[in-house]
C-alpha positions as semicolon CSV with decimal commas, in nm:
position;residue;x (nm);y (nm);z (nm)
1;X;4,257;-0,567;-1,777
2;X;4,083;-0,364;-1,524
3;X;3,823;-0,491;-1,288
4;X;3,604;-0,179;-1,191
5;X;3,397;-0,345;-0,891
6;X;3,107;-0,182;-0,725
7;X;3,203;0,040;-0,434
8;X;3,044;0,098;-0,102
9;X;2,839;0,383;-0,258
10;X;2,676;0,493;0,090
11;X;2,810;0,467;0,434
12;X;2,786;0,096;0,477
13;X;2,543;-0,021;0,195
14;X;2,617;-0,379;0,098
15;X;2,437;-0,388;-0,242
16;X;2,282;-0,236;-0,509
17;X;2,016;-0,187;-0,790
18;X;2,161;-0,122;-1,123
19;X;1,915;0,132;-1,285
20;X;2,128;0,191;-1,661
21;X;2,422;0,180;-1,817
22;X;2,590;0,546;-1,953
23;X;2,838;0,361;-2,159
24;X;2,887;0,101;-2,423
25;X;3,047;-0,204;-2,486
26;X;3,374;-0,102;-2,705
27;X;3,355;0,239;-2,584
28;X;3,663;0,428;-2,504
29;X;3,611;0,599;-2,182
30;X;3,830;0,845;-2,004
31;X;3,914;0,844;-1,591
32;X;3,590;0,971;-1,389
33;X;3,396;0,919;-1,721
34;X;3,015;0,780;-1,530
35;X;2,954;0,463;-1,641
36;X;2,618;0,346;-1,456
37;X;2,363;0,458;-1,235
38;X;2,256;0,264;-0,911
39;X;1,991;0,284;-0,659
40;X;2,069;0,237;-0,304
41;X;1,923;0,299;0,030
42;X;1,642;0,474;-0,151
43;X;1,895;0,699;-0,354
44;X;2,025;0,713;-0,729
45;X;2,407;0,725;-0,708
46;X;2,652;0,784;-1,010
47;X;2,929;0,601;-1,077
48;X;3,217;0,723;-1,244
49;X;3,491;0,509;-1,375
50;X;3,817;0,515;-1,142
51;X;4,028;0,437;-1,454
52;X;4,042;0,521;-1,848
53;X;4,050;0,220;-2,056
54;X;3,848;0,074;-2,395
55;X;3,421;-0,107;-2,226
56;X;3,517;-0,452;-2,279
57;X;3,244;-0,617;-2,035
58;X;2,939;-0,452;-1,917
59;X;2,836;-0,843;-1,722
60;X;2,491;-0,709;-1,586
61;X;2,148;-0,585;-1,707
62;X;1,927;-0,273;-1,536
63;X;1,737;-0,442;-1,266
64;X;2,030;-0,669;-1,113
65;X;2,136;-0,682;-0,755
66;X;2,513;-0,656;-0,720
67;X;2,665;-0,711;-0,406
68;X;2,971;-0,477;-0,274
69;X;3,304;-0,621;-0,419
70;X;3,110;-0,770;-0,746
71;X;3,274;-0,653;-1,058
72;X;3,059;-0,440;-1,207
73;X;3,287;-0,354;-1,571
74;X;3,587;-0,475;-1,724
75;X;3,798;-0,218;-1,891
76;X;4,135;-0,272;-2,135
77;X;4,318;0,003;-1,962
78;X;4,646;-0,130;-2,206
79;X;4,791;0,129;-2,463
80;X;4,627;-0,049;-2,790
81;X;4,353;0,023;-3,017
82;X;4,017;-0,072;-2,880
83;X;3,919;-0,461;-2,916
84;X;3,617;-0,565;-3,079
85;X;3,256;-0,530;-2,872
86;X;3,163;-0,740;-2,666
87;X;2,806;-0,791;-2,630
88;X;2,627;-0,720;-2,297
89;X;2,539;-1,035;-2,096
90;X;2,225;-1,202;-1,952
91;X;2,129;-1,229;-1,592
92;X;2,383;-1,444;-1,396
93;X;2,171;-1,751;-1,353
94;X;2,284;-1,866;-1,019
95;X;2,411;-1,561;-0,904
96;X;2,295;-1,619;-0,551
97;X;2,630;-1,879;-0,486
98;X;2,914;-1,596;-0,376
99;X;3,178;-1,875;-0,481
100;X;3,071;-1,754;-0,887
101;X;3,099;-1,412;-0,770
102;X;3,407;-1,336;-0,597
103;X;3,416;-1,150;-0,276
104;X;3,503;-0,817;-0,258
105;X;3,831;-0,665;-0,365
106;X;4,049;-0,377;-0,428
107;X;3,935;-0,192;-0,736
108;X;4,224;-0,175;-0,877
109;X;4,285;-0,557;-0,924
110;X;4,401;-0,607;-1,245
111;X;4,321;-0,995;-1,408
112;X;4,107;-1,160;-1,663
113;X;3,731;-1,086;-1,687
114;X;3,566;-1,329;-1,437
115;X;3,222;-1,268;-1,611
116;X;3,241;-1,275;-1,957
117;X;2,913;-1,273;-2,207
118;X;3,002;-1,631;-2,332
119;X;3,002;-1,785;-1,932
120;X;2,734;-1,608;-1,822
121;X;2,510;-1,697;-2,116
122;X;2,671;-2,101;-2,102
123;X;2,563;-2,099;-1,714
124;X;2,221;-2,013;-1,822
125;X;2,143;-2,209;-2,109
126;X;2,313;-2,502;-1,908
127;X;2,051;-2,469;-1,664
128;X;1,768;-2,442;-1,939
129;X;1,693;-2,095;-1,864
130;X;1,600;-1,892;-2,130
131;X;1,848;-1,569;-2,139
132;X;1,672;-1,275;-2,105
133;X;1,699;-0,943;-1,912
134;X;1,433;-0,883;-1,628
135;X;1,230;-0,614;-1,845
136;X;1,184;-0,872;-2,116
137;X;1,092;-1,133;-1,892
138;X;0,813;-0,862;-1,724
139;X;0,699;-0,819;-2,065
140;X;0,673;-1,206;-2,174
141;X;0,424;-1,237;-1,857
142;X;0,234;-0,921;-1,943
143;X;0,169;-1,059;-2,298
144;X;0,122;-1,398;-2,151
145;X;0,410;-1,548;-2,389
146;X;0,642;-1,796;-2,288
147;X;1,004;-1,776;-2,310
148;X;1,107;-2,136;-2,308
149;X;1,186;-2,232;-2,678
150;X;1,122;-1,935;-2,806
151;X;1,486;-1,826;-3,048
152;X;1,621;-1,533;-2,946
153;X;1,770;-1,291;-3,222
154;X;2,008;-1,085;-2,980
155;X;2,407;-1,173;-2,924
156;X;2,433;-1,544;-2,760
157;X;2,087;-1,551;-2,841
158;X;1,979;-1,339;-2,602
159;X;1,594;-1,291;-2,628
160;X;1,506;-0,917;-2,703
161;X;1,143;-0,740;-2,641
162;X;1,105;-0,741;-2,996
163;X;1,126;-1,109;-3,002
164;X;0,853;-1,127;-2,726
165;X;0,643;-0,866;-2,906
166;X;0,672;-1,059;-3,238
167;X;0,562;-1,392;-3,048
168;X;0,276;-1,218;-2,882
169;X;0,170;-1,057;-3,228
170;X;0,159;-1,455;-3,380
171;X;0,072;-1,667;-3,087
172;X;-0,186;-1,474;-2,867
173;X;-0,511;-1,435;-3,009
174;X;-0,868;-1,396;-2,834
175;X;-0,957;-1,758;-3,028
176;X;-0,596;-1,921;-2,949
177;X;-0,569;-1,808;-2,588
178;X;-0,782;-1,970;-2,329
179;X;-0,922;-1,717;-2,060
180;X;-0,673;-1,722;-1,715
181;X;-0,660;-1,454;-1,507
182;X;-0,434;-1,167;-1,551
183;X;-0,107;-1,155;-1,350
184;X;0,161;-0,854;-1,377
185;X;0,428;-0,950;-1,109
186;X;0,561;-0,590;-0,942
187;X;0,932;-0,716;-0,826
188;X;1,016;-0,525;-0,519
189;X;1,310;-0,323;-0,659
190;X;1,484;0,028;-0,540
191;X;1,306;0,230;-0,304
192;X;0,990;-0,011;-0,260
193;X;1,250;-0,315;-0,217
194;X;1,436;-0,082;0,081
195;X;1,104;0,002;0,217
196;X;1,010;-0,403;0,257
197;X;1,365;-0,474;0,406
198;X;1,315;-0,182;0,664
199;X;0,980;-0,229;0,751
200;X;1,034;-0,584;0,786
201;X;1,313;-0,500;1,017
202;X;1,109;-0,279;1,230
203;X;0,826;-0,484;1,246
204;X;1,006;-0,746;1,367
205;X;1,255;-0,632;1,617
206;X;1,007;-0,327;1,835
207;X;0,740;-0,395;2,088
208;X;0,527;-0,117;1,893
209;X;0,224;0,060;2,049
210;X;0,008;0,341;1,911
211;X;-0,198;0,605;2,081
212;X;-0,444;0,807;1,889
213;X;-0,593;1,134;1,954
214;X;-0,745;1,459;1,814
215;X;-0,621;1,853;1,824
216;X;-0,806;2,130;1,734
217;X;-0,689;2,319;1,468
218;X;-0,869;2,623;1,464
219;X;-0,622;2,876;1,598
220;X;-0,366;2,691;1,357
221;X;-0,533;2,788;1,064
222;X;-0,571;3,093;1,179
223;X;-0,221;3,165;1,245
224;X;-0,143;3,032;0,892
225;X;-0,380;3,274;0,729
226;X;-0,256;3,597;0,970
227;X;0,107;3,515;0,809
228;X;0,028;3,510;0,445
229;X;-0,148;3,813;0,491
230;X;0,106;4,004;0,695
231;X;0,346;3,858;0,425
232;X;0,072;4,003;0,124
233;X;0,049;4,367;0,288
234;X;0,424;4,353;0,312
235;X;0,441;4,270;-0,071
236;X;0,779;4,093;-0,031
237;X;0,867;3,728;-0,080
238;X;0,842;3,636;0,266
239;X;0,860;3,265;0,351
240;X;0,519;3,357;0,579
241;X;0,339;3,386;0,248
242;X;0,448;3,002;0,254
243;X;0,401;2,869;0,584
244;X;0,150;2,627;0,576
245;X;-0,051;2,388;0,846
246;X;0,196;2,099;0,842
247;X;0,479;2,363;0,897
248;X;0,334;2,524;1,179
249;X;0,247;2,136;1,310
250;X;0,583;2,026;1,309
251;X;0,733;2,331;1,403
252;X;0,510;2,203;1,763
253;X;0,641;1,883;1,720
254;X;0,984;1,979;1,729
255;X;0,908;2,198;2,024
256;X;0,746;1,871;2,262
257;X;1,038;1,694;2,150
258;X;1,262;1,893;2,321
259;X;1,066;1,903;2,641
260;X;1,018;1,528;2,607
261;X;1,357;1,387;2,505
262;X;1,299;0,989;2,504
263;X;1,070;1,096;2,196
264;X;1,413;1,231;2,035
265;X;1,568;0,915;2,049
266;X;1,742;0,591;1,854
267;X;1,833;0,240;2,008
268;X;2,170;0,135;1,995
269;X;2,132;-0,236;1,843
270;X;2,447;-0,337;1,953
271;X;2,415;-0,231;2,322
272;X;2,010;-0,177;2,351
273;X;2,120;0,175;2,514
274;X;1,841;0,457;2,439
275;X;2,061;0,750;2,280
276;X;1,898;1,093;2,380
277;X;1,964;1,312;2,142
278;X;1,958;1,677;2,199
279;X;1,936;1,828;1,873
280;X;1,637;1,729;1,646
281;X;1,682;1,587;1,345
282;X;1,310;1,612;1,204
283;X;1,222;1,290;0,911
284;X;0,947;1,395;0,702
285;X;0,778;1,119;0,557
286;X;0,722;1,178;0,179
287;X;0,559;0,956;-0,069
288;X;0,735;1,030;-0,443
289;X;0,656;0,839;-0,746
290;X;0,908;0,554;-0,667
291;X;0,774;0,519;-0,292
292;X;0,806;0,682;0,066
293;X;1,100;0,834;0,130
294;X;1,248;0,978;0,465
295;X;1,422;1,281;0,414
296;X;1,613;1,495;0,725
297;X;1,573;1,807;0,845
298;X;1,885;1,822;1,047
299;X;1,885;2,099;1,328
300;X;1,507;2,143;1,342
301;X;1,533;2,311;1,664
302;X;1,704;2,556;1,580
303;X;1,522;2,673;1,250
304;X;1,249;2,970;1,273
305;X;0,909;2,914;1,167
306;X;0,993;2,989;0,805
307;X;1,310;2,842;0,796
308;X;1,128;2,516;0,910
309;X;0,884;2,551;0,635
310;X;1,112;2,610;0,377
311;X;1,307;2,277;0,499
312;X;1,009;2,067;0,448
313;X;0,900;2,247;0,131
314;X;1,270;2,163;-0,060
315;X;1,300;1,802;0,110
316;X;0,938;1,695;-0,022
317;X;1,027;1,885;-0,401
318;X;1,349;1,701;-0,454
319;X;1,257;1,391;-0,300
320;X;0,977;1,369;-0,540
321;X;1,211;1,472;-0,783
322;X;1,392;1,150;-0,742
323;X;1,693;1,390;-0,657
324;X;1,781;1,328;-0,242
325;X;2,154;1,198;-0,159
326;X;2,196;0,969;0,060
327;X;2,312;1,194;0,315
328;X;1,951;1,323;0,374
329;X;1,844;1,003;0,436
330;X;1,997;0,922;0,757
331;X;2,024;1,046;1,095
332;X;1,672;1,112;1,194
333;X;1,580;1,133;1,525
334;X;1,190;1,156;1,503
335;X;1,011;1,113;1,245
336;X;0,660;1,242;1,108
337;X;0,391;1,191;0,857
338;X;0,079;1,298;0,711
339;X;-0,186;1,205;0,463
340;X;-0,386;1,547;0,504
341;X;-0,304;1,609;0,143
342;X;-0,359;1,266;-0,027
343;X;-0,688;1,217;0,128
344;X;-1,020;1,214;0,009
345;X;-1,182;1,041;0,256
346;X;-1,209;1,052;0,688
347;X;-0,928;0,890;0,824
348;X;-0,926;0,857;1,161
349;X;-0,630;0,633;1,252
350;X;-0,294;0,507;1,203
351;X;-0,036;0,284;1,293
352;X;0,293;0,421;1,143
353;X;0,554;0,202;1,134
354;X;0,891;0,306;1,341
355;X;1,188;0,445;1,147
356;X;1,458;0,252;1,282
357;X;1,630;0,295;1,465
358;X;1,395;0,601;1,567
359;X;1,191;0,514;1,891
360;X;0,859;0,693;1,763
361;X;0,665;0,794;1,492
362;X;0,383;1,086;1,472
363;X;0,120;1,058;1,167
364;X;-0,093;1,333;1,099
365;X;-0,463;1,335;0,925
366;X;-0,635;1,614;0,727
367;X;-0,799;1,848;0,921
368;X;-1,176;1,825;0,916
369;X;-1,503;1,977;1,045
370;X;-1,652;1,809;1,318
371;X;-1,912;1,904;1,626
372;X;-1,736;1,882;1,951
373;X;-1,880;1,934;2,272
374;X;-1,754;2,245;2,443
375;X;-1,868;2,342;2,817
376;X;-2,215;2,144;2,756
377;X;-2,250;2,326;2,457
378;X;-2,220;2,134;2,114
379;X;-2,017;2,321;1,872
380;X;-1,841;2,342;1,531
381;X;-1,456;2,247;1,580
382;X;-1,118;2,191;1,302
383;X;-0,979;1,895;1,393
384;X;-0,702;1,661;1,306
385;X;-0,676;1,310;1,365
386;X;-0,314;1,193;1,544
387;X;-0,126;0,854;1,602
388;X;0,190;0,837;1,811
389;X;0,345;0,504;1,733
390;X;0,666;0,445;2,034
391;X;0,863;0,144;2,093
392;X;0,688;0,043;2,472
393;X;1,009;-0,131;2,565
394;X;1,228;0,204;2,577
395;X;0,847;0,453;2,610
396;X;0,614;0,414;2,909
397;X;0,233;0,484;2,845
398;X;0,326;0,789;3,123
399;X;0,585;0,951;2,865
400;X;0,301;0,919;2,581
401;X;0,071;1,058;2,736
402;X;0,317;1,369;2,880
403;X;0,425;1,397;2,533
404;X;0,079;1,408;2,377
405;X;-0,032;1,668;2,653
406;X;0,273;1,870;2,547
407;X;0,220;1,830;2,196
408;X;-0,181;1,898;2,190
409;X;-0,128;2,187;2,382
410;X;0,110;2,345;2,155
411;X;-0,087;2,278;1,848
412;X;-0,384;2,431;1,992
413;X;-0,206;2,733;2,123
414;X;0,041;2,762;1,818
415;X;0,174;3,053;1,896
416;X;0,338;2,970;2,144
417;X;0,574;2,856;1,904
418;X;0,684;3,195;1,787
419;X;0,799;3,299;2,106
């Protein structure tokens, strides 16, 4: 027997969300044959199989937390004709108690299946808990059906969506079913489960403090506009036909940064040192379909205008995409965000949360028309809300406010930035 157990899949990532199973009970599989797909850190990572060998347990269901070291498939790697299936098992019950587990070990342990379909399912119907995999249980509460006593027709008698969909079709009616108010429980799972553990984290462990203020944006725009049409009368496939607001924003960001370096910064937890960095590794803040994401632009500094814009263009595709590695996720030194395109309304602050273990945070607003008083003379004006969130025990209000000067300055005389 071969125990395949779950690897560190991402530079020190203790567990993982299993997404789906590529292979079958009873199937015969060949070495670096992927078997499952797990999120991680925000990421969907492949596994392949470090072994050939005949599927003989697959002891966990899409929707599990496994821990590093937990066996995640048993494989007959013997010379003989593949055993009979066995059938997939329910959710380990009590789980949570390591001692049922096993701690982690080398992969290449070879000794009988410690999770096996009939255990897992005796654990769970010892404990009266009906066995069922997380996405039937979802449905049960969506349809309001419960699953105790209800006979499941799956192997072990494992309850199947069908079963729950044939209960709901004979048991919930608007005359049978008194009115209760609708409840669909969201478990916090892959990216949005990584997002509450980090947040959490930050929340938690910074003195945070936000500043807000306003840029014009006139001369940005206007910049923006002068390189798509330099890039039109050109007729070539220029990346100025592409450079956008944000770019031309963060490609000012980048430039304060260097000028103020305590904004380019992580905390050491171990030591509380502030690490100045002195190349800038730019997070852009991107919210895809399975939640925000934080992909790196490493080197920003030294990246041209287009360059820059290109960057963010390809980070914000594949991360909505579902497609970053885990790589891009880590390493940031500053990190910034904006809403301009996902609102449809005036919002005027922000606190953004810090990106651990990132000392500051910049969020950006859509830019908007507003009358501004200029020389005693009220005028029309572009601007775009700001808030600079900065961890006050490493950031004095005197370094915000140099670093807002810097920045505000920049954006407002953008081309600057080409030089």
């Amino acid at each position: 027997m071969f125990e395949f157990r779950l690897p560190d899949v991402g530079e020190g990532i203790h567990e993982a969300e299993l997404v789906e199973w590529t292979v079958e009970v009873g199937a015969k599989i060949d070495e670096g044959t992927p078997v499952a797909v797990v999120n991680t850190d925000k990421v969907s990572v492949e596994l392949p199989s470090p072994a050939a060998g005949v599927v003989i347990s697959l002891p966990w269901d899409p929707g599990d937390i496994l821990n590093v070291g937990d066996v995640l498939m048993v494989l007959d790697d013997e010379e003989v004709a593949p055993v009979a299936p066995v059938a997939p098992v329910a959710p380990v019950a009590d789980r949570a108690q390591p001692a049922e587990r096993g701690g982690p070990a080398d992969q290449g342990t070879r000794s009988t299946p410690e999770i096996t379909a009939s255990a897992s399912t005796a654990r769970a119907s010892a404990l009266g808990r009906p066995v069922a995999a997380p996405s039937t249980r979802k449905l049960a509460a969506e349809l309001r059906v419960s699953l105790e006593g209800l006979r499941g027709s799956g192997p072990g008698g494992r309850i199947l969506r069908s079963d729950v969909r044939a209960a709901a079709g004979h048991t919930v009616t608007p005359e049978s079913v008194e009115r209760v108010d609708e409840v669909v429980r969201e478990p916090l799972t892959g990216v949005r489960r990584a997002m509450f553990r980090h947040m959490t984290e930050s929340s938690d462990a910074l003195a945070t403090t936000t500043s807000t203020f306003t840029v014009r944006m006139e001369l940005v725009e206007e910049l923006a506009s002068e390189l798509r049409s330099e890039a039109s009368r050109t007729s070539t496939e220029s990346t100025g036909s592409k450079v956008g607001v944000l770019a031309i924003a963060g490609a000012c960001v980048v430039r304060a940064l260097t000028w103020n370096p305590r904004f380019n910064a992580t905390a050491d937890p171990e030591t509380n040192d502030l690490c100045l960095h002195r190349s800038v590794h730019l997070g852009v803040a991107v919210a895809s379909p399975l939640g925000l994401v934080v992909p790196v632009l490493r080197d920003a500094h030294d990246m041209r205008l287009g360059e820059l814009s290109d960057g963010i263009t390809q980070v914000a595709t594949r991360a909505r995409e579902g497609a970053l590695s885990a790589a891009e996720l880590r390493g940031g030194t500053f990190t910034v965000s904006s809403t301009g395109g996902l609102e449809r309304t005036r919002v005027i602050s922000t606190q953004p949360i810090i990106n651990l273990p990132q000392v500051a945070i910049l969020w950006m607003s859509r830019i908007r028309d507003e009358a501004v008083v200029d020389q005693g003379v009220v005028r029309p004006a572009r601007l775009m809300s700001c808030s600079l969130s900065f961890d006050h025990r490493y950031i004095d209000g005197a370094d915000a406010t140099a670093f807002i000067n810097d920045l505000a300055s920049l954006i407002e005389h953008p081309f600057r930035v080409l030089l």
